[in-house]
ZAZA-533804 format. One record per residue (C-alpha): z, y, x. Coordinates in steps of 0.25 Angstrom, whole numbers, plus 5000, padded with zeros to 4 digits. Example, Ala and Ser with C-alpha at 12.3 -4.5 7.8 and 13.67 -1.06 7.14 Angstrom:
2
503149825049 502949965055 
//
This chain:
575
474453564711 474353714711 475053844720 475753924714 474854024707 473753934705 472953874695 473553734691 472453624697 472153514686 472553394693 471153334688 470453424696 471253464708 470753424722 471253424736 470353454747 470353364761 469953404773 469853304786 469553354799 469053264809 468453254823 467053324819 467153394805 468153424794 467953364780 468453414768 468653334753 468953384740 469753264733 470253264719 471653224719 471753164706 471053034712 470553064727 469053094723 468353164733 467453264726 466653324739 466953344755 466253424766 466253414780 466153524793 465653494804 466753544817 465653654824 466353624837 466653454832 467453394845 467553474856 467453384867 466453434877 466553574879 467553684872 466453774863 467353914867 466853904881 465953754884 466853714894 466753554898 467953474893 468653354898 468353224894 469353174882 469453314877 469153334862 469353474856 469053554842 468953704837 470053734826 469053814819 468253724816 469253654807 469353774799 467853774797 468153654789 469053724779 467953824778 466753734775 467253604772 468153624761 467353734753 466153644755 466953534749 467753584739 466253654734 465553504734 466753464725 466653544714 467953584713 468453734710 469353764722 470453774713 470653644711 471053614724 472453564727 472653544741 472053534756 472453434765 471853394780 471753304789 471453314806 470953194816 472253214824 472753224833 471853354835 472953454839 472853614844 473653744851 473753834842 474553974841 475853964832 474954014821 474153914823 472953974830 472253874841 472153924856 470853894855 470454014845 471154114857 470054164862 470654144876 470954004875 469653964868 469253914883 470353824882 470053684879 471553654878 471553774868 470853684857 471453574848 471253434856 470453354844 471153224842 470253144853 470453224864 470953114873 471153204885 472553194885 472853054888 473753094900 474553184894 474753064881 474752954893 476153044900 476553064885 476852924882 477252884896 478352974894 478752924882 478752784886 479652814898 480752904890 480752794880 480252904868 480252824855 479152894848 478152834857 478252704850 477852774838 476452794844 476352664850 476752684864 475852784868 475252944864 473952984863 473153074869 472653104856 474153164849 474853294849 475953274863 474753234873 473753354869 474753444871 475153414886 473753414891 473753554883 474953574892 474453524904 473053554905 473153694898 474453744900 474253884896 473453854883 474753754880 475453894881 474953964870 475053824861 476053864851 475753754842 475153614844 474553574832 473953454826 472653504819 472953454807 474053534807 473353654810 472253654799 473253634788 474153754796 472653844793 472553804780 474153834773 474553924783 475953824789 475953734800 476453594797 476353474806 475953354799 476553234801 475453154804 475053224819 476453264821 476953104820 475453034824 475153144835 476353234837 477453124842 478253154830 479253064826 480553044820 480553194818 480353224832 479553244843 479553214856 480553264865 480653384874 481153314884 480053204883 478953314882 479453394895 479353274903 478053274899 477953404902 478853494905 477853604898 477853534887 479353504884 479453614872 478053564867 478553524854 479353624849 478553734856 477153694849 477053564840 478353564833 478253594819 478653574804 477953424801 477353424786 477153274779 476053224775 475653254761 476553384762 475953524757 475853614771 475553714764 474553804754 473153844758 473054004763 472254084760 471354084773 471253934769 470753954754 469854044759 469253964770 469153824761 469153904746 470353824743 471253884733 472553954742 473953874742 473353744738 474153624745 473853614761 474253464764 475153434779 474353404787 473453254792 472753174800 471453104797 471652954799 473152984792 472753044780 471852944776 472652854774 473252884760 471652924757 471352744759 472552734751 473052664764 474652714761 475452574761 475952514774 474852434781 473652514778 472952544790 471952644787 470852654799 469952784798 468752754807 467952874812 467752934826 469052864827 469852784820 471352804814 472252694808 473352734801 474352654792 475652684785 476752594785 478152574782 478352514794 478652584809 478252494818 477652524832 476252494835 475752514850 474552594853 474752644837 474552804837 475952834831 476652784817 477352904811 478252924799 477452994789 476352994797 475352944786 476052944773 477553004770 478652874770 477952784779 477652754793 476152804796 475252734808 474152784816 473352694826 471752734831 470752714839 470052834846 468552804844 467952724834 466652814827 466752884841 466552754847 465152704839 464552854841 464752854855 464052734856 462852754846 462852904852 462752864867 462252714868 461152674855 459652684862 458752774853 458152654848 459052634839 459252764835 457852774831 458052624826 459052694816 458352814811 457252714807 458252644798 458952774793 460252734799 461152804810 461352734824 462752684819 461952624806 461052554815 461952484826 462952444814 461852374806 461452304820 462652264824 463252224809 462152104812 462952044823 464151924824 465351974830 465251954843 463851954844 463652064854 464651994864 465352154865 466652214864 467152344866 468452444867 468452554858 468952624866 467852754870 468752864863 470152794870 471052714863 472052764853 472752644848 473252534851 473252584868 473252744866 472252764877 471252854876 470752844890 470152714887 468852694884 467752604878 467152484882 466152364880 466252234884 464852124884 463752204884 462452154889 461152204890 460652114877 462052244869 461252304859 461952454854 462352384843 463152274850 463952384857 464152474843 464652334836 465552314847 466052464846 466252454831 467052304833 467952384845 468452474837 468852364826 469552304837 470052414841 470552424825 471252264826 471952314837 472652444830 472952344818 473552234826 474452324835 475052384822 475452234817 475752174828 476752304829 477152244814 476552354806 475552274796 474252324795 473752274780 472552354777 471452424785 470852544776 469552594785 469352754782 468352844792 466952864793 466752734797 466652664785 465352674783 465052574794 465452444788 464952364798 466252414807 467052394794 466852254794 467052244808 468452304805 468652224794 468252094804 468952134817 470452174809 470052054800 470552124787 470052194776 469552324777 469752434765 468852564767 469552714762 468752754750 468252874755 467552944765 468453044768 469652994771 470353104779 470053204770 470453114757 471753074762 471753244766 471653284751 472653164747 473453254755 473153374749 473453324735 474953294739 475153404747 474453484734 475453414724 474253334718 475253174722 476453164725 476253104738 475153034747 475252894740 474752934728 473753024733 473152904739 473452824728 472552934720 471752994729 471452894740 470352774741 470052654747 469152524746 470052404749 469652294757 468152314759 467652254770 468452104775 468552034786 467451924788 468451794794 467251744804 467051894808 468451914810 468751784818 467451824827 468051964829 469451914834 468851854847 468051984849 469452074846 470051974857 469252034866 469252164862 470852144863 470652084878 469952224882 470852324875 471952264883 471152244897 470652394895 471752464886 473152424892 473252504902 474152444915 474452314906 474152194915 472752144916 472252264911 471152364916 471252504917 469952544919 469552634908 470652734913 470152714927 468852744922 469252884912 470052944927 468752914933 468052994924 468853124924 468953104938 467453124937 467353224927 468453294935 467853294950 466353324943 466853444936 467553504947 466553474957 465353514948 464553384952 464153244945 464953164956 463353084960 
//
């Protein structure tokens, strides 16, 4: 577990460090390999956080769906976080084995072929399409809606690998609206890279696409991508896009990329050409960290979103799943990823724009947080009792319908709906939402045996239970809060030599509490007749031109930009 040249590392003592970066910040652990203790972590805030408003180089307004972020603001984090973390551990620097990362995804960039973003040339720092598109901008729902219509026509056989549909989220949709909107910035693209990629190409020096983003959200499969042919009836500008700009060597998971730099040591004070692990994504590598790593168990990691992801030795095809890739998770089985687009999201939207100040003070008097308070209130009620249900559907829908121009609704509000009526109808959608993802994958005859729960939602256990009622199975919780960054430094330990692969790291490193919350029978009945019609709306709402249905939320999202379009152009409110 050393370079060549350097000190041999005790195996009692040696550490591996994990860094997550998430929507909002970066968050670095220092983990002991030996047996996945987690000795200290710190946490740095993103200075520019989701750009989503207005692009910091020059203010400009941006669109509705767009979400962006400032690459240097990720190698802030490797600046403060890991010193700060590795100083809180205690442990000499030395002693450190490996690095590993992980990235929400799929956050992707232009970049130079040496891998400097357009949007540090100071020419294209005006340039919204110059700046990596954060895994929720949703703003290229035509280009993914085109994307799959394609496929289905030309019969492409990967597109049943991602359940019938692509996402605006992914790698192939980003790319044409670059192509489309910004043609000239889509120019100087010399590479298209996933994020996660990118950190670990400042870190060792070596590009290496990961296998995670390249299968999950590159439209890799079998070894290939998709065709020429296919991409320049797309476009016929974006016929070489693969070869031209995303093409490259794919590293597996686990793998050693490469050894730290010098530039990295300095900037994390990190010992040079210790182990830099391939490449991840955020809900992936959490799996082997809730020692989820047999078929049929689904890990759920709940934050502003939620991710479920599962391994199994089984290739089935799930509609509305977000892609099941060889390797994808763990090497030797199948790896499955389905998600919903808000969740967290969801509950601050609604605490942040609809809770009087009544109850705000009303909290503060009882030392709780708004979110405290209206659990607490609604953790009183039967099911039912608030005569509500809701879509969760305010940030679009990622799976099972791959829609993200849908939108949220509620259904039996009165003037007697107290705020936390609506927030326990929000918290119950997105368990809904949850039994729906579950039942797609079994019907499609992958079995679903376990649900581990990993996120910062944890700590609400009124929403646990919920889960635990409305899926009507028990309920195991990761032992640890940082997941991400856990299952990172399981990956750092391989990639360092530390395991011989991922299965025993999480055997050694990774923790879980089994089974903690159950299903209450008589809640669980009650909850059936409430998921009925929850499901009678997602299908009215969410299949767009099946029979009977309603396509009003689309109707409703053109209208908008029709709006916002004739509002900005005239310089007028439209009264």
């Amino acid at each position: 577990m050393s370079s060549p040249g350097e000190r041999a590392v005790d195996p009692r003592r040696a550490v591996a460090v994990g860094i997550d970066f998430g929507t909002l910040s970066g968050r670095a652990v220092v983990v002991r390999v030996a047996d996945g203790e987690e000795l200290a972590d710190a946490v740095h805030p993103y200075p520019h956080g989701s750009v989503e408003r207005t692009l910091p180089a020059t203010g400009a307004v941006l669109p509705p769906d767009w979400a962006l972020q400032v690459p240097a603001d990720w190698v802030e984090v490797l600046r403060t976080a890991v010193p700060k973390a590795v100083a809180a551990s205690g442990v000499d620097p030395r002693d450190v084995v490996g690095i590993g990362t992980d990235f929400t995804a799929c956050t992707v960039l232009p970049t130079l072929a040496d891998g400097t973003p357009l949007c540090e040339l100071p020419e294209l720092a005006g340039r919204p399409h110059a700046y990596p598109k954060l895994w929720k901008h949703h703003a290229a729902q035509a280009q993914a809606d085109r994307i799959t219509a394609l496929a289905e026509d030309r019969g492409e056989a990967w597109l049943a690998r991602y359940g019938g549909r692509i996402s605006s989220e992914w790698e192939f949709a980003k790319a044409l609206q670059l192509l489309e909107e910004d043609p000239e910035v889509y120019a100087r693209t010399q590479r298209w890279v996933e994020a996660a990629d990118w950190i670990i190409w400042q870190l060792c020096g070596t590009y290496v696409r990961n296998a995670c983003t390249a299968g999950y959200k590159g439209i890799h499969q079998d070894g290939r991508y998709p065709g020429r042919e296919y991409l320049a009836a797309l476009n016929p500008g974006f016929a070489d896009f693969v070869e031209a700009k995303l093409e490259h060597p794919i590293g597996r998971l686990g793998d050693r990329a490469g050894g730290l730099t010098a530039q990295a040591a300095a900037w994390t004070g990190l010992p040079e050409g210790i182990a830099v692990a391939v490449g991840n994504v955020d809900a992936h590598v959490t799996v082997p960290a809730a020692q989820a790593v047999e078929p049929g168990q689904m890990v759920a990691i709940m934050g502003t979103s939620t991710c479920h992801v599962m391994v199994s030795d089984r290739l089935g095809e799930v509609p509305g799943m977000c892609g099941v890739v060889d390797g994808g998770i763990l090497p030797g089985l199948w790896g499955y990823e389905a998600g919903q687009s808000g969740v967290g999201d969801i509950f601050g939207w609604f605490v942040d724009t609809s809770v009087p100040p009544s109850y705000h003070e009303q909290a503060a008097e009882r030392g709780l947080d708004v979110h405290g308070l209206l659990t607490e209130l609604a953790a009183g009620q039967a099911v039912g009792e608030h005569g509500l249900v809701a879509l969760d559907w305010h940030s679009g829908n990622r799976s099972v319908l791959v829609d993200h121009e849908l939108s949220g609704l509620v259904v039996g509000q009165t003037l007697a709906t107290r705020p936390e009526d609506t927030y326990r109808a929000l918290l119950e959608a997105t368990a809904f939402g949850t039994r729906t993802i579950i039942e797609a994958f079994e019907h499609a005859g992958v079995p679903v045996g376990e649900l581990v729960v990993a996120g910062g939602l944890l700590k609400n256990a009124l929403l646990m239970q919920i889960y635990a009622d409305v899926c009507d199975r028990p309920l195991s919780t990761i032992g640890s809060d940082q997941g991400p960054a856990l299952g990172s430094a399981i990956h750092a330990a391989v990639a360092a030599g530390a395991h011989p692969d991922v299965h025993a790291a999480a055997a050694a490193m990774g923790k879980v509490n089994r089974a903690v919350y159950r299903p209450d029978p008589a809640r669980a009945r009650a909850y059936d007749d409430l998921y009925a019609e929850y499901v009678r709306l997602h299908e009215h709402f969410g299949r767009r031109g099946a029979g009977g249905g309603n396509d009003v939320m689309h109707r409703l999202r053109a209208l908008r930009a029709e709006a916002i379009r004739t509002k900005n152009t005239s310089g007028k409110d439209g009264r």
